[in-house]
C-alpha positions as CSV (number, residue, x, y, z in Angstrom):
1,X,-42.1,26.0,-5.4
2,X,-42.1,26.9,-1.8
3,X,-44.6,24.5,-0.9
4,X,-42.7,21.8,-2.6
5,X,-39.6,22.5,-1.4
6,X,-41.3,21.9,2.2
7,X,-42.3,18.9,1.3
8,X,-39.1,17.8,-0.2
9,X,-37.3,18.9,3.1
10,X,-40.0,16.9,5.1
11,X,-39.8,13.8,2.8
12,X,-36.2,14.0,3.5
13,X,-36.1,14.1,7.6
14,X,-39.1,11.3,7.4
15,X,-36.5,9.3,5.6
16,X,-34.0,9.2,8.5
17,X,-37.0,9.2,11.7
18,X,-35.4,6.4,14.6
19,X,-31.9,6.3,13.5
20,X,-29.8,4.9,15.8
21,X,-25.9,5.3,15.9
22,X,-25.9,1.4,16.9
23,X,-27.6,0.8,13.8
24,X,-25.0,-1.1,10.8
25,X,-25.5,0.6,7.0
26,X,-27.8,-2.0,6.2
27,X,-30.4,-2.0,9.2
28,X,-30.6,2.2,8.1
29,X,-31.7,1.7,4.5
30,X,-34.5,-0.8,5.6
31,X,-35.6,1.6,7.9
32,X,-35.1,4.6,5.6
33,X,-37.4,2.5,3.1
34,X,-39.5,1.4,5.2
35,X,-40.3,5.7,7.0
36,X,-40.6,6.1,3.1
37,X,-43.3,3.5,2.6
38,X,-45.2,4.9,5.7
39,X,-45.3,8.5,4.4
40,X,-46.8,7.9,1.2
41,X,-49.2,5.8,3.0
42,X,-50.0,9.2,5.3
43,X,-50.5,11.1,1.4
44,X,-52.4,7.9,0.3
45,X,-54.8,8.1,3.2
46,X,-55.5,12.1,2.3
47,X,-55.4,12.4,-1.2
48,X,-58.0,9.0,-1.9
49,X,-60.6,10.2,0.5
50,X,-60.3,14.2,-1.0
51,X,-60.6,12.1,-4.2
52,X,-63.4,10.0,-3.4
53,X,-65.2,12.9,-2.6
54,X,-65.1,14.6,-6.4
55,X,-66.5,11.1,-7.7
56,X,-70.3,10.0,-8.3
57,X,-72.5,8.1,-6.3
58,X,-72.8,6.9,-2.5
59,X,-70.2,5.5,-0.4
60,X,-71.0,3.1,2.9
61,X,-69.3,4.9,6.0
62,X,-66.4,1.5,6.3
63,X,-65.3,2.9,2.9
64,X,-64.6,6.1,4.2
65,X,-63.1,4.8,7.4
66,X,-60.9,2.5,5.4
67,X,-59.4,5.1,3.0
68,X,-58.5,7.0,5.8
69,X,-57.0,4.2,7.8
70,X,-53.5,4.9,6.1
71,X,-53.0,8.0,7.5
72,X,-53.3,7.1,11.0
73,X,-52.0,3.7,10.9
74,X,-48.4,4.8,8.9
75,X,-48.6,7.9,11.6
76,X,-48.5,5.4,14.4
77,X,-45.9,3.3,12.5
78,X,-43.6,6.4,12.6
79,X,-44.5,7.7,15.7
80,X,-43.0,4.1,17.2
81,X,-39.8,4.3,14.9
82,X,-39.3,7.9,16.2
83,X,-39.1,6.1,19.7
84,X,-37.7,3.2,18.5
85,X,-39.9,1.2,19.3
86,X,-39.3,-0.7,15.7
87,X,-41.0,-3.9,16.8
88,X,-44.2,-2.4,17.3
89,X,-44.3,-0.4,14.3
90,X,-43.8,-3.6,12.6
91,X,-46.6,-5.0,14.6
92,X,-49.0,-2.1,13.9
93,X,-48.4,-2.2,9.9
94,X,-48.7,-6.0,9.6
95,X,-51.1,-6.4,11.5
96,X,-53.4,-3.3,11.3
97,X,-53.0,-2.8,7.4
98,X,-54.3,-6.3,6.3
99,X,-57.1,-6.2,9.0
100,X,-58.1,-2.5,7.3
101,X,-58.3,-3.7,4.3
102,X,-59.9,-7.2,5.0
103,X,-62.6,-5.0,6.9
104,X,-63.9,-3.4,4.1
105,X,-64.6,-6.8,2.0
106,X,-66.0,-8.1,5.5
107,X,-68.9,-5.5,4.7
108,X,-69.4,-7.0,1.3
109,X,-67.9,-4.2,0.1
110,X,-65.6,-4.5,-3.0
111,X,-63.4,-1.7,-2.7
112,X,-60.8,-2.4,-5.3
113,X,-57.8,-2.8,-2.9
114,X,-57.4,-6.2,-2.6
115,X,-53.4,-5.6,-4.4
116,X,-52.9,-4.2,-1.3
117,X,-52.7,-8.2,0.4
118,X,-49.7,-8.7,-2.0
119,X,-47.9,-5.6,-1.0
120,X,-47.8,-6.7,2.7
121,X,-46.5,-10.3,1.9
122,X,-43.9,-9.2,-0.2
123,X,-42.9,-6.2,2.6
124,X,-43.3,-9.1,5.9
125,X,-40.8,-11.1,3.7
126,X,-38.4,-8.0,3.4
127,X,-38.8,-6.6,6.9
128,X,-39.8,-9.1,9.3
129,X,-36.4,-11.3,10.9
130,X,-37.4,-14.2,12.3
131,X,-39.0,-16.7,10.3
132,X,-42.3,-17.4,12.1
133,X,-43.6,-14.2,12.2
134,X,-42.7,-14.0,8.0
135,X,-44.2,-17.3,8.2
136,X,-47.7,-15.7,10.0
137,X,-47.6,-12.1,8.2
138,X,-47.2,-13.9,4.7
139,X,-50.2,-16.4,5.6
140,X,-52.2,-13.7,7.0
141,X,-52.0,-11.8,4.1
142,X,-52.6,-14.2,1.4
143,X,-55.5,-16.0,2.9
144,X,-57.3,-12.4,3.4
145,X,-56.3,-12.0,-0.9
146,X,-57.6,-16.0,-1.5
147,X,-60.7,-15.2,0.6
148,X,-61.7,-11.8,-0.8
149,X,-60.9,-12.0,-4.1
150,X,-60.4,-15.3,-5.6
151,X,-63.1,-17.6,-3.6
152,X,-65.8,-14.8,-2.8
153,X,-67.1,-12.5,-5.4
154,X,-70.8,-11.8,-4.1
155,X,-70.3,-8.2,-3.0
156,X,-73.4,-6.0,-2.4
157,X,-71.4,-3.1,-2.8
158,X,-68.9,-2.7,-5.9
159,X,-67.3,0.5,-6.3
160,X,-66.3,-0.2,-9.9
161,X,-70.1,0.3,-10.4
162,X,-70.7,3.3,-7.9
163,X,-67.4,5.5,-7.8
164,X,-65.4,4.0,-11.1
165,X,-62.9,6.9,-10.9
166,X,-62.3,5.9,-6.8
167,X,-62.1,2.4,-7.6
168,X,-59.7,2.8,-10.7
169,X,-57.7,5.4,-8.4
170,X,-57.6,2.6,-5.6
171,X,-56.2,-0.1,-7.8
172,X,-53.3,2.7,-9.7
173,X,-52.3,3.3,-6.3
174,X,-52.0,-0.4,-5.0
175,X,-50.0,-1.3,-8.3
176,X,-47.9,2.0,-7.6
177,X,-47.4,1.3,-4.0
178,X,-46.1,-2.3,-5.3
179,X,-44.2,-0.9,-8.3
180,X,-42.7,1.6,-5.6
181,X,-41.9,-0.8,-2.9
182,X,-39.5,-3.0,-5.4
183,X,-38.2,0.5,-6.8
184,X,-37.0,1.4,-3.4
185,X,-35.4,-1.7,-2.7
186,X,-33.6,-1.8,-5.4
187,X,-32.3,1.4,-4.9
188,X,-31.5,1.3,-1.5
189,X,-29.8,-2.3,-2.1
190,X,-28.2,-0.7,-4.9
191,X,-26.5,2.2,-3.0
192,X,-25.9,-0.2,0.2
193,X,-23.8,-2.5,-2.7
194,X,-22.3,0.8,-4.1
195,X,-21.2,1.8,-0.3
196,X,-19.9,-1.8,0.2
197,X,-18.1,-1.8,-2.8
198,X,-16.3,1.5,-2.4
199,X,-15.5,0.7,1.1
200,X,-14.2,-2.8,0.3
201,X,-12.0,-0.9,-2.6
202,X,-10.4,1.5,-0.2
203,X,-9.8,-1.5,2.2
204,X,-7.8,-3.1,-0.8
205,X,-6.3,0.0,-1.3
206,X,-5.2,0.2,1.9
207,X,-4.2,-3.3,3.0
208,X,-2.1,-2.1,-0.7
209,X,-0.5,0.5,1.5
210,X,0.1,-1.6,4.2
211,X,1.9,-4.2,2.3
212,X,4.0,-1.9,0.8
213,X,4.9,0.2,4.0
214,X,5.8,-3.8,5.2
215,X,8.0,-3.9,2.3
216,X,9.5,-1.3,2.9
217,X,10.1,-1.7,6.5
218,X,11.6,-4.6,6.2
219,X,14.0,-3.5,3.2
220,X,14.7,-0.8,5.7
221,X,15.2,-3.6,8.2
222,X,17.6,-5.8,6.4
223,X,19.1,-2.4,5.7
224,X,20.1,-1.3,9.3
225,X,20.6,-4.7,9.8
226,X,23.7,-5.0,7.2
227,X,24.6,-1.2,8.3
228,X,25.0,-2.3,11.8
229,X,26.7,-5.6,10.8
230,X,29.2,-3.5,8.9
231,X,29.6,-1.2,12.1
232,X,30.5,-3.7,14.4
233,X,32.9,-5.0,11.5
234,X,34.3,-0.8,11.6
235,X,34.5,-1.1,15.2
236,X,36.5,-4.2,14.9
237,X,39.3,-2.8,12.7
238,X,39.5,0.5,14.3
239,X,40.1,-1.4,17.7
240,X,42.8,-3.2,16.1
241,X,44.1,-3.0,12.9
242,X,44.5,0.9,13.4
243,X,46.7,-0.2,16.8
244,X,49.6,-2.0,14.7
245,X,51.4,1.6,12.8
246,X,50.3,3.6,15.5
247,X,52.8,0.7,18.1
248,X,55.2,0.4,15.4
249,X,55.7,4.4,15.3
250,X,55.5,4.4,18.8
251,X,58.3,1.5,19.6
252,X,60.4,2.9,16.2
253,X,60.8,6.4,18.0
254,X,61.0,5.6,21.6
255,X,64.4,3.0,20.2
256,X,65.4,5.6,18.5
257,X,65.3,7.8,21.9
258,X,66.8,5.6,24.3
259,X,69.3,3.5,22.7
260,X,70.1,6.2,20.0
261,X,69.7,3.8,16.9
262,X,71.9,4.3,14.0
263,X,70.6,5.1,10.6
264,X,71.5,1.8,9.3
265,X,69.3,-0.1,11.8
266,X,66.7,2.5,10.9
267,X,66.8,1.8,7.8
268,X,65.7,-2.0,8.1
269,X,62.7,-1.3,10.4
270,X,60.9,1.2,7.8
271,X,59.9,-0.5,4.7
272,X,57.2,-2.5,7.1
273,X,56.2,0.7,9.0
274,X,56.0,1.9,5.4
275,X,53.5,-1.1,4.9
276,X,52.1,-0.8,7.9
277,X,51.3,3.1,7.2
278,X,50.1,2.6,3.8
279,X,47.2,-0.2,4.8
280,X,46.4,2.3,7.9
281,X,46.6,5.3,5.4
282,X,44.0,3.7,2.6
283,X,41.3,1.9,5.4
284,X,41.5,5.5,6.9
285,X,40.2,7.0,3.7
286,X,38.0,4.0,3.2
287,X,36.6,5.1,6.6
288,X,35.7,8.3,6.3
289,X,34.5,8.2,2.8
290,X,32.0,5.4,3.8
291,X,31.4,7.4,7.1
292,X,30.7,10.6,4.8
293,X,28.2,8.8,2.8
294,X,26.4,7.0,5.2
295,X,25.7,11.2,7.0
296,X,24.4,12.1,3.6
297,X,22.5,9.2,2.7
298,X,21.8,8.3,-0.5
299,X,23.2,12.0,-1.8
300,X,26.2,12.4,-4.3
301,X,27.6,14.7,-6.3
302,X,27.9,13.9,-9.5
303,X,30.2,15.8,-12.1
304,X,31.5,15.6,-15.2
305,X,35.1,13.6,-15.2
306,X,37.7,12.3,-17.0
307,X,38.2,8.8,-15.8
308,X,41.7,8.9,-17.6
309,X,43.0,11.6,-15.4
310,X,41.5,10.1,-12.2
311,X,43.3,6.8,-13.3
312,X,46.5,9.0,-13.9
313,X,46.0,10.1,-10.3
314,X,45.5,7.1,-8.7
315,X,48.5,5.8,-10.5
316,X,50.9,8.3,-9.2
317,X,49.4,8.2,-5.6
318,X,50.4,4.1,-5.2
319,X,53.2,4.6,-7.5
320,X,55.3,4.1,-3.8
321,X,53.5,1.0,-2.8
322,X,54.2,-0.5,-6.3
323,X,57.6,0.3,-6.1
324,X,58.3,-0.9,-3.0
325,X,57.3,-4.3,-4.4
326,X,58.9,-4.0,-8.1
327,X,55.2,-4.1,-9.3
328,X,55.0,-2.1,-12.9
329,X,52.0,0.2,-13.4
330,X,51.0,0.2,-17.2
331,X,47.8,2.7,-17.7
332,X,46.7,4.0,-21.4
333,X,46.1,7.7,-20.9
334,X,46.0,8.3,-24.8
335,X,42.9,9.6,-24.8
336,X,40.1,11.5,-22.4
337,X,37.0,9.0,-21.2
338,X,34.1,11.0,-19.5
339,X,31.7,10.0,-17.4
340,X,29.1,11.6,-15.0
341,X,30.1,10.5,-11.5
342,X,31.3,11.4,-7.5
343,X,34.4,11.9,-8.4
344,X,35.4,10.8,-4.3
345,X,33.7,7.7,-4.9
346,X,35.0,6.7,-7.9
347,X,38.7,7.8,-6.8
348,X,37.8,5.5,-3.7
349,X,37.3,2.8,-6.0
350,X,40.3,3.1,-8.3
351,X,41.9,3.2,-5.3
352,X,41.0,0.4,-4.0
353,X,41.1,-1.9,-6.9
354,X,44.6,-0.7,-8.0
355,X,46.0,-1.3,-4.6
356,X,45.0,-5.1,-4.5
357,X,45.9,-5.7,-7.4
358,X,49.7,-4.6,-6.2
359,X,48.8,-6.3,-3.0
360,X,48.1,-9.7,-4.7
361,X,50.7,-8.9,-7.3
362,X,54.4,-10.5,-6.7
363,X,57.9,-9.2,-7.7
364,X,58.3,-8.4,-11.3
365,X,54.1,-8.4,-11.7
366,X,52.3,-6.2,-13.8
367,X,49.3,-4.5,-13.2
368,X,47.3,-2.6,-16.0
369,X,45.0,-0.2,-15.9
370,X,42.6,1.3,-18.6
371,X,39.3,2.5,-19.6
372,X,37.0,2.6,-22.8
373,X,33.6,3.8,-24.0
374,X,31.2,1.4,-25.8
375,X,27.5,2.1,-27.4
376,X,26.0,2.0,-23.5
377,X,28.5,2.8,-21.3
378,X,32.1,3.2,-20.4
379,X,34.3,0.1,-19.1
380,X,37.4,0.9,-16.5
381,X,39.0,-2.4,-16.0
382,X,42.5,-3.0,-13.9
383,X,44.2,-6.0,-14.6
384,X,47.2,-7.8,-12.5
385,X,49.3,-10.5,-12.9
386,X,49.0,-11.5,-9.6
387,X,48.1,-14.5,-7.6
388,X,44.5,-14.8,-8.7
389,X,41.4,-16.2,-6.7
390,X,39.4,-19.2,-7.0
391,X,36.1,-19.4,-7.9
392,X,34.2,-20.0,-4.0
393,X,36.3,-16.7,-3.6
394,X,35.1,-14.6,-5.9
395,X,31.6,-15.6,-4.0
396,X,32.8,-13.7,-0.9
397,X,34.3,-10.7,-2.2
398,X,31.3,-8.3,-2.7
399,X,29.1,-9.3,0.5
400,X,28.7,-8.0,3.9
401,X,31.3,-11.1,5.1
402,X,34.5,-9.0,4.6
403,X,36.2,-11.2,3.3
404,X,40.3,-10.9,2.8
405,X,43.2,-12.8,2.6
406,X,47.0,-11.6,3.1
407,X,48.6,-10.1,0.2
408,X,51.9,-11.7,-1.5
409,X,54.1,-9.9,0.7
410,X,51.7,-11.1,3.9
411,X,49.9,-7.3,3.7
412,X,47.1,-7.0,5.8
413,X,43.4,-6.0,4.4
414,X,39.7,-6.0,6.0
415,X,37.9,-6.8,3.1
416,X,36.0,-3.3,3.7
417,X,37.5,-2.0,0.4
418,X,35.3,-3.9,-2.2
419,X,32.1,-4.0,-0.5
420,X,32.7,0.0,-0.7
421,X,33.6,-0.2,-4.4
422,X,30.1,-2.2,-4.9
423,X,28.2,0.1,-2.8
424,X,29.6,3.4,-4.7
425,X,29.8,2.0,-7.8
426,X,25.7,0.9,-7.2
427,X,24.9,4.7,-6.1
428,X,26.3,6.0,-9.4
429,X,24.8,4.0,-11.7
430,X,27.7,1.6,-12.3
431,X,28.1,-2.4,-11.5
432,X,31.6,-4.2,-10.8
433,X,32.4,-7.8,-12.4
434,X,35.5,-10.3,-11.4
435,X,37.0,-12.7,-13.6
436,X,40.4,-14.2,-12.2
437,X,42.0,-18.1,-12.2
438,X,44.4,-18.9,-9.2
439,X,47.8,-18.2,-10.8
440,X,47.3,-16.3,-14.0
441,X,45.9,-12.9,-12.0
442,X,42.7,-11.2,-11.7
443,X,40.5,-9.1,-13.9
444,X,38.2,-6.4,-12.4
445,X,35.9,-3.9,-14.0
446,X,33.4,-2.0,-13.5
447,X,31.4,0.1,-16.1
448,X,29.3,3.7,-15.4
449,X,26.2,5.5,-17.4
450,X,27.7,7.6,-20.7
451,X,27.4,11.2,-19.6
């Protein structure tokens, strides 16, 4: 076992003799087959002779000298892969192998060998690169198989006849040196493929990668893209819409110190401070919320609610601004509605959607508010009977434009409110719908997962 596993460990580094780092995947297995093919050459040219010598009858001194040639011709062929000198190992076995084995039918000695001519044509076809010395080797080795075997058969000396064992023994090996040559290539093609193949796959898999981290860049692009977009837009109304209360206060209080206003006059300048403070009070709250959510990402906290109460609470909080403008609030808070939501988000959007609707709501108007749970979800809807919007409107409402147009009253707006609502809405689960005609009011709802 010892002396076997030697041999297996010496088989092994004979494999891999004149390796080169320079060398491509393919260029190693040819070599590796090609060491292989040399070292059982080296065991052919010791165990025919020891063979030979167990066997009957006389043998001519050229036999003996040709049975041994293996050993030192694959020696030398290794020998100048170990230096790699590959060219002239090639050299050496094409050249010298055929001449070895021509020499011994050159004595008129049939040796039983002459497989051996096919072996190196098929191996000058494998190894050999350019085409004229395949060309040469191939010739070489088939006119010495034509010569010795097909068109001469005279031989003085048959060792079929003499040594039937040897000469049996020589033609098992050429057949198994043949048998063996194709088995190797196949195999070392095989694994080549198998390496190939498995490389190629994790190149698909990750070009796969790669297309998908593109993806996502880009999605993280158009992103930052719409985030900074909506920035400058923040910017924007901070720089001025926030301005117009803050004067107004400003300019109210300083009158009021130096010319010592009366209460009457007093009086007529508040209900459009009022205005004024309620737009600055509600894009303040828009601010912050969206500010809030944009620190935690794409966190929220969901909880169990009861949409009813939150449109209770919304109701009360612009009952003011609905006053101020004879609007009358109608809400159904017969019974509770749950859902499973961020309760700031969702108040944001209430909120929001109630206060346009008194915005675009004139004198007299009426603006309902309700909610309802179906089979898949639950509906929240506010309704006005406002001015209503036309179709190319309804376009602009939810995207990254801002749009907004003045309320019946000429209240301001930034158009920040409902691309919030969509945002929110879209984090919870939810989606929003519009359905309004100019001059019979405005229909928006929005629906949210059943808890």
């Amino acid at each position: 076992m010892q002396l076997l596993s030697r041999v297996l460990k010496l088989y092994s580094l004979v494999k891999e003799i004149g390796f080169d780092n320079k060398m491509d995947g393919f260029e190693k297995q040819k070599l590796s087959i090609f060491n292989q093919i040399n070292f059982f050459g080296i065991v052919t040219g010791i165990v025919v002779p020891i063979t030979g010598l167990f066997g009957e009858g006389y043998l001519p001194p050229l036999a003996w000298v040709v049975a041994f040639s293996p050993t030192v011709i694959s020696l030398s062929v290794l020998i100048s892969n170990y230096y790699r000198e590959y060219d002239l190992g090639m050299m050496i076995y094409f050249i010298l192998y055929p001449f070895f084995t021509a020499l011994v039918y050159a004595g008129s000695i049939d040796a039983g060998i002459e497989l051996f001519f096919i072996l190196y044509a098929i191996l000058s076809v494998f190894y050999l690169t350019r085409v004229r010395y395949i060309v040469l080797a191939f010739s070489i080795s088939l006119t010495f198989y034509f010569i010795v075997f097909v068109f001469n058969k005279n031989y003085q000396f048959r060792l079929e006849k003499v040594n039937f064992i040897f000469y049996l023994l020589n033609q098992m090996i050429a057949i198994a040196f043949i048998c063996l040559t194709m088995f190797l290539i196949k195999k070392e093609s095989y694994q080549y493929q198998v390496k190939i193949l498995l490389k190629n796959k994790a190149l698909l898999a990750r070009n796969k990668e790669i297309a998908r981290q593109k993806k996502e860049i880009e999605k993280n692009a158009a992103q930052l893209r719409e985030l900074n977009a909506l920035k400058n837009k923040l910017f924007s109304v901070i720089s001025h819409d926030l301005k117009t209360p803050i004067y107004a206060l400003r300019n109210l209080f300083r009158n009021m110190f130096q010319y010592d206003l009366p209460g009457e006059e007093i009086k007529v300048l508040l209900p459009e401070i009022i205005n004024d403070l309620n737009y600055t009070t509600g894009l303040m709250e828009n601010l912050l919320l969206w500010a809030k959510s944009q620190m935690q990402g794409d966190s929220i906290n969901p909880q169990l609610l009861d949409v009813s109460e939150l449109i209770k609470e919304t109701s009360q909080l612009l009952r003011l601004q609905a006053e101020s403008k004879q609007v009358y609030l109608k809400y159904n808070e017969d019974k509770p509605v749950y859902i499973f939501a961020d309760k700031d988000m969702i108040n944001l959007v209430l909120r929001n959607l109630l206060s346009n609707a008194i915005k675009f709501t004139p004198a007299e108007g009426e603006v309902e508010l309700g909610a309802a749970q179906t089979q898949s979800c639950v509906e929240v809807f506010v309704k006005d009977s406002g001015t209503g919007i036309s179709p190319e409107n309804i376009n602009k409402l939810f995207d990254n434009s801002f749009f907004s147009t003045k309320g019946t009253v000429n209240e301001a707006g930034t158009g920040l409110g409902l691309v919030l609502c969509k945002e929110f809405l879209s984090k919870n689960g939810g989606q929003i719908f519009v359905e309004s005609e100019p001059g019979k009011g405005s229909l928006f709802k929005f629906t949210l997962p059943l808890p």
